[in-house]
N, C-alpha and C positions, 0 to 999 in steps of 0.2 A: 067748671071754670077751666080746667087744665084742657077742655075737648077747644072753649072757646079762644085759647090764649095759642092753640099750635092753628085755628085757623085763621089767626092773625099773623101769625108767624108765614107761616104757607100762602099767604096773599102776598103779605109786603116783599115776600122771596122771588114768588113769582114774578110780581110789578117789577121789582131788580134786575132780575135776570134777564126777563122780556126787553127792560128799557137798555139793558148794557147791549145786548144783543142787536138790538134793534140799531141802537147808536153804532157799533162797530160794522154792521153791516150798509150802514147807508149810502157810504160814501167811501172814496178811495182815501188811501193812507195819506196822512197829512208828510209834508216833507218836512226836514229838520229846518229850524228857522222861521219857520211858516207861520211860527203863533204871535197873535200881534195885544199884545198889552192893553186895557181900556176896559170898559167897565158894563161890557156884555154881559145879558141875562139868559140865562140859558131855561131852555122850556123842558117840562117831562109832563109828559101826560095835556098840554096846556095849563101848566102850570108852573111858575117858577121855582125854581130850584131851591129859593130860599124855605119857600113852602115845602116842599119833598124833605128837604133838610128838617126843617120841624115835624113835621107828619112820623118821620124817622125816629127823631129824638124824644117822639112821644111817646111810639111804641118801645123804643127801648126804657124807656123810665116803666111805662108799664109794667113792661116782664122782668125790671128789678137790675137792670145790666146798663153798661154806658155804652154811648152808639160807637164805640170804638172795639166796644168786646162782642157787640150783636152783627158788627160789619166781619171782625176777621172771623164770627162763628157760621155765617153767610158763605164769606169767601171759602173756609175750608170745606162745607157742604158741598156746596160748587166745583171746589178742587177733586175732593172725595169721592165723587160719584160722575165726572166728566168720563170717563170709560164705560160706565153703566149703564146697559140696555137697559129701557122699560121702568123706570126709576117710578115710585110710585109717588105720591104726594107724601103718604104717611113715612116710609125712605127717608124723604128729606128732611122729616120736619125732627127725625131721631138722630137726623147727621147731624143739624145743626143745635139741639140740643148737647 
């Protein structure tokens, strides 16, 4: 259980990381002012976001935590290991534990 539970941890990290990634590199920086109000859907993976948001919310109820304490334990992994070469899968999945 605990082998299956860090490769779910270790997918949805990846899928994040990948999509933030992915997203900040796309395109040039927005300027200030620039964002316009209304009621755009935003895609991940071809899929809406509201989806990703649930898929999210799932696995955090899963693993016992609310998606606000599986996001900042994500972001500190991420923060935590940004200088580190060669970072392993098993690495990450003990930062963010």
């Amino acid at each position: 259980m605990i082998k299956r539970t860090r490769l779910v941890v270790a997918t949805i990290t990846l899928a994040t990381l990948a999509a933030t990634g992915t997203a900040a590199a796309a395109g040039p920086a927005p300027t200030p002012g620039a964002a316009k109000s209304g009621s755009a859907t935003v895609k991940v993976d071809g899929r809406s976001r509201a989806g990703a948001d649930a898929d999210f919310a799932a696995i955090a109820a899963k693993l016992g935590v609310t998606t606000e304490r599986l996001d900042a334990a994500l972001v500190a992994a991420k923060t935590s290991l940004a200088n580190s070469a060669g970072v392993t899968p098993d690495a990450f999945i003990a930062a963010v534990a």
